[in-house]
PANU-102689 format. One record per residue (C-alpha): y, x, z. Coordinates in steps of 0.05 Angstrom, whole numbers, padded with zeros to 5 digits, always signed. Layout:
<recs>
YXZ...
</recs>
This chain:
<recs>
+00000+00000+00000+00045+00049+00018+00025+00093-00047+00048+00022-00097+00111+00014-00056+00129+00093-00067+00111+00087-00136+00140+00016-00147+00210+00048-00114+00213+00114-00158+00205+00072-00213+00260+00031-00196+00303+00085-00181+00284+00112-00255+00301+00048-00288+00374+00037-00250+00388+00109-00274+00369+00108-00343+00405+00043-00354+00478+00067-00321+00491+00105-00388+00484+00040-00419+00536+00005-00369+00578+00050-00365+00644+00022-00419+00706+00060-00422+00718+00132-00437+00742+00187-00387+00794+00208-00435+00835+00151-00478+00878+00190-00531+00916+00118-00529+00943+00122-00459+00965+00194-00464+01032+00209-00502+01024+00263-00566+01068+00332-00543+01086+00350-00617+01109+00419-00591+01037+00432-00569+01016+00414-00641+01066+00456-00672+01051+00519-00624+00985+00510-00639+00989+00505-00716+01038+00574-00715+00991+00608-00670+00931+00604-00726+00980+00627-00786+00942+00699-00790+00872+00703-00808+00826+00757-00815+00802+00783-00891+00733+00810-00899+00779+00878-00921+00800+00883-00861+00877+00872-00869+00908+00807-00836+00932+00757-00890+00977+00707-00876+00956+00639-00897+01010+00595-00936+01044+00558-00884+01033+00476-00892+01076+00426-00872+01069+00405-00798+01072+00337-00791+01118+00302-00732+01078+00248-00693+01123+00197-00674+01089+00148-00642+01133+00088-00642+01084+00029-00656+01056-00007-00590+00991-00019-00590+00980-00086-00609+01021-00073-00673+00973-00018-00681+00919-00070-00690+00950-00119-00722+00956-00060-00770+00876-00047-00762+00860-00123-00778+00899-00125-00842+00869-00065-00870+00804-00096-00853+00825-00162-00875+00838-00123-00944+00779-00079-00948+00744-00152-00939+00780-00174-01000+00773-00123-01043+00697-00111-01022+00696-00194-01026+00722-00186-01105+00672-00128-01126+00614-00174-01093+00651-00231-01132+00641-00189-01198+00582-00169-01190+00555-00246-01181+00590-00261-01245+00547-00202-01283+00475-00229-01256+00504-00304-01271+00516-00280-01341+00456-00234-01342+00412-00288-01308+00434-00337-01360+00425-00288-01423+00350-00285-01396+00350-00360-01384+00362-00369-01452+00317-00318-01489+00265-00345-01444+00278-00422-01467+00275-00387-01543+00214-00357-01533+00185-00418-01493+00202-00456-01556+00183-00395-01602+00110-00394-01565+00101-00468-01573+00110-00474-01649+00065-00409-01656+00016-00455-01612+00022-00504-01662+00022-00469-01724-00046-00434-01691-00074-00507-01680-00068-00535-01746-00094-00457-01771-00156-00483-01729-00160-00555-01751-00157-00530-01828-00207-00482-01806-00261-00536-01785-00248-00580-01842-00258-00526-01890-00327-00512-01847-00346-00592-01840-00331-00594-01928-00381-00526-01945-00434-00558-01888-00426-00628-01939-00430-00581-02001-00492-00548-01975-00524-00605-01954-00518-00642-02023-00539-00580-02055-00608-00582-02017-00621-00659-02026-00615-00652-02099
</recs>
């Protein structure tokens, strides 16, 4: 008894532990709630303007255009922002799906009719083979007469 409840506990203890990475929501740092220091950018860009060549001699790379974060939009315009471009990637994705209905419609309906052609195509080949056959067993049926009326006499 005392071995289950041990067992039964450790267990337990396992399960509660493994699952508190999957409850845990939020992140420890939120880029959103901390301001962006543009002169740490900057400093950091200049610092990194001399690289090392495999020759050994220190080139300087071509200096690119820093660019100033101003971050003047709240939050919520921020998403608003977000939801529109999704709303239009939605659109346009909702148009190229659009399109691409139209093409199998068209394609679908190309088929469709080769398909009724060849239905129609098959059944007057049927036909033609039918009366092939029918002329066939007359011609049979009129030597069988022949023959017959060439024994008798």
């Amino acid at each position: 008894m005392n071995k289950l409840l041990t067992t039964t506990f450790y267990a337990t203890l396992a399960v509660i532990i493994s699952s508190s990475v999957v409850l845990a929501d939020g992140l420890v740092f939120d880029p959103e709630n901390y301001p962006v220091n543009t002169e740490v950018v900057a400093a950091s860009n200049s610092a990194n303007t001399n690289s090392y060549s495999p020759t050994g001699i220190y080139a300087s790379k071509p200096s690119s255009p820093t660019k100033v974060l101003n971050d003047t939009t709240s939050a919520t315009t921020r998403e608003n922002n977000n939801m529109q471009k999704a709303l239009f990637e939605l659109d346009s994705s909702q148009a190229d799906v659009r399109n691409q209905l139209i093409d199998a419609r068209a394609k679908y309906t190309e088929i469709d009719n080769q398909y009724k052609l060849i239905k129609q195509q098959r059944k007057l080949q049927h036909k033609t083979v039918k009366e092939g056959e029918k002329r066939m067993k007359q011609i049979e049926k009129i030597k069988e007469n022949i023959r017959k009326n060439m024994q008798i006499q």
